[in-house]
Backbone as CSV, one residue per row, in Angstrom:
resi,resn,N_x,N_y,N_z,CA_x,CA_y,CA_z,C_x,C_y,C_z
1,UNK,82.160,115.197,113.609,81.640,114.060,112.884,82.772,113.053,112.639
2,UNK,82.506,111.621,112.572,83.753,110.577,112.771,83.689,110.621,111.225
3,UNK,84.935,110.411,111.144,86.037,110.021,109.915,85.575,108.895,109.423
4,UNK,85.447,108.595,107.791,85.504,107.140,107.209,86.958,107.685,106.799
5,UNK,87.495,105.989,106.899,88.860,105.730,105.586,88.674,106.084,104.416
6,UNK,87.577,106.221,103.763,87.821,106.768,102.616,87.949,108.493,102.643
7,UNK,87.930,108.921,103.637,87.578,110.539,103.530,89.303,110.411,103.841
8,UNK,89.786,109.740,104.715,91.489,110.092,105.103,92.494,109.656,103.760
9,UNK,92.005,108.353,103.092,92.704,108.196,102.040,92.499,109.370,100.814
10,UNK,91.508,110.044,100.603,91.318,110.580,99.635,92.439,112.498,100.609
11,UNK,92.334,112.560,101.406,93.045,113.344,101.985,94.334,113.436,102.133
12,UNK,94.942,112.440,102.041,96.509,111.786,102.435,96.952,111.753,100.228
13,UNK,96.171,111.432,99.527,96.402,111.265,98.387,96.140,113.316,97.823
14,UNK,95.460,113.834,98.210,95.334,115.399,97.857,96.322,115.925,98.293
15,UNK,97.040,115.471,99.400,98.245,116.587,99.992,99.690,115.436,99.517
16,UNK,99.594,114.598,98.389,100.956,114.025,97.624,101.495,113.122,98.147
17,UNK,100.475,112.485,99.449,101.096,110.967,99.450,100.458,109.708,98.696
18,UNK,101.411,109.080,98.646,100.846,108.005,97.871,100.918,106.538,98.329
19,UNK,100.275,105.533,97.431,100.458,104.067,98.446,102.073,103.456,98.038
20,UNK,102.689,103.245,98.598,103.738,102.246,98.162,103.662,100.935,98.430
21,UNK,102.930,100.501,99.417,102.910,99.084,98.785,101.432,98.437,99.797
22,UNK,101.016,97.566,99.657,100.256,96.872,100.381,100.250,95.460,101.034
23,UNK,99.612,94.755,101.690,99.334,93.823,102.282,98.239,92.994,102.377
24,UNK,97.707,92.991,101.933,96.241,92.509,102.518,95.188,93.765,102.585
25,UNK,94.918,94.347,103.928,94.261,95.488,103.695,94.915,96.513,104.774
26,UNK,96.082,96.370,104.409,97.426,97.322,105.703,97.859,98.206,104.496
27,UNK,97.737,99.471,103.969,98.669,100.435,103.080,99.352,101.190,103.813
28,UNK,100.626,101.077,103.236,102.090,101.713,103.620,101.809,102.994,102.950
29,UNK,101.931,104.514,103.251,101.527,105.582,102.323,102.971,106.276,102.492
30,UNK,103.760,106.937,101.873,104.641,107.267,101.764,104.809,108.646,100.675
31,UNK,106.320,109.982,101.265,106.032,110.825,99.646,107.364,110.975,99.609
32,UNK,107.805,111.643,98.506,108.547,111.172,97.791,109.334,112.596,98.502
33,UNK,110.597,112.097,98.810,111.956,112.707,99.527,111.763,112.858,101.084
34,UNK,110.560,112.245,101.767,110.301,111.745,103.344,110.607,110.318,103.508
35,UNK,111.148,110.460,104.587,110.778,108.615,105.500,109.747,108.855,106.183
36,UNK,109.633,109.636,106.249,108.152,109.417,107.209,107.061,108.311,106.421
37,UNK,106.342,107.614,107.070,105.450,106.175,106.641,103.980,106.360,107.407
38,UNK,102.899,106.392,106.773,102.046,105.778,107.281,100.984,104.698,106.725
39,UNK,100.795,104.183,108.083,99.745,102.559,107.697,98.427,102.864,107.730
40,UNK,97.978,102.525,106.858,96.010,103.015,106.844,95.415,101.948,106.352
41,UNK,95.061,101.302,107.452,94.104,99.732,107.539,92.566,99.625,107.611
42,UNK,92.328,99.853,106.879,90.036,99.548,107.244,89.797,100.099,105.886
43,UNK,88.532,99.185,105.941,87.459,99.301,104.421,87.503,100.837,104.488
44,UNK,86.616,101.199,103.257,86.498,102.654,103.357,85.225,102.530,103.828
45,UNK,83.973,102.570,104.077,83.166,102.841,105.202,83.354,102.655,106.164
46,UNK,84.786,102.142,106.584,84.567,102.034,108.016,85.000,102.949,108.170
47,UNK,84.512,103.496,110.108,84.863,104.922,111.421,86.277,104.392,111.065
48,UNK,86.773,105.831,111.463,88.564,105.632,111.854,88.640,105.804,113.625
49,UNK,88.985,104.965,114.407,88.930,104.825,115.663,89.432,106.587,115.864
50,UNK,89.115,106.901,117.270,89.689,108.461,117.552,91.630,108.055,117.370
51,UNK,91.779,107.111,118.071,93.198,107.414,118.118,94.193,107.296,116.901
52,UNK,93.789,105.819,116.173,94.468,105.854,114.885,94.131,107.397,113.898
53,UNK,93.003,108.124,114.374,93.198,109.555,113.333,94.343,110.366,113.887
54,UNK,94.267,110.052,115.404,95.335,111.220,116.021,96.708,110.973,115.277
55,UNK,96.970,109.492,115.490,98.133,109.279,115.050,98.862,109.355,113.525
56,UNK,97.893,109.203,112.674,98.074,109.648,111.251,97.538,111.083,110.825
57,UNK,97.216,112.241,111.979,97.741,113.214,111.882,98.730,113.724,111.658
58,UNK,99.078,113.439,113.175,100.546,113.309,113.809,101.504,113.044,112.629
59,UNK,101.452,112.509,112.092,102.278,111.768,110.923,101.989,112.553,109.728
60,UNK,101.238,112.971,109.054,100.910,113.037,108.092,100.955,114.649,107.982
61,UNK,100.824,115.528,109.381,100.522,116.871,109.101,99.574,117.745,109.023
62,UNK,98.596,116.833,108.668,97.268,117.625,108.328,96.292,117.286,109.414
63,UNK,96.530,118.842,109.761,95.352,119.219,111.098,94.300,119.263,110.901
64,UNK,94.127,119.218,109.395,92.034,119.348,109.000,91.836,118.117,109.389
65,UNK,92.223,117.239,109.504,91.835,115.824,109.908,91.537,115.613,111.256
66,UNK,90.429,115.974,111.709,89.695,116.206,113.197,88.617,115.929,113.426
């Protein structure tokens, strides 16, 4: 079943990242003693394209995100 942004933000915020800053509708998510960064752009009803999920997997760690 496809991903909304709100199901990845509320996921990315349960496993201790948080927003550090914004743009418009671009959030920088970041945790605290990583550089690692990720950008999470779209309303929350919107699909998360297949690839931007791969890639803020990739980033983020969390394989439940599929």
């Amino acid at each position: 079943m496809p991903k909304k942004y709100r199901e990845i933000r509320l996921a990315l915020r349960d496993a201790g990242w948080a927003v550090l800053r914004q743009r418009g509708s671009h959030e920088v998510w970041g945790r605290s003693g990583e550089t690692a960064r990720i950008v999470v752009a779209g309303k929350d009803s919107d699909t998360v394209p297949v690839g931007t999920l791969s890639s803020i997997r990739r980033a983020s760690g969390l394989e439940h995100l599929r």
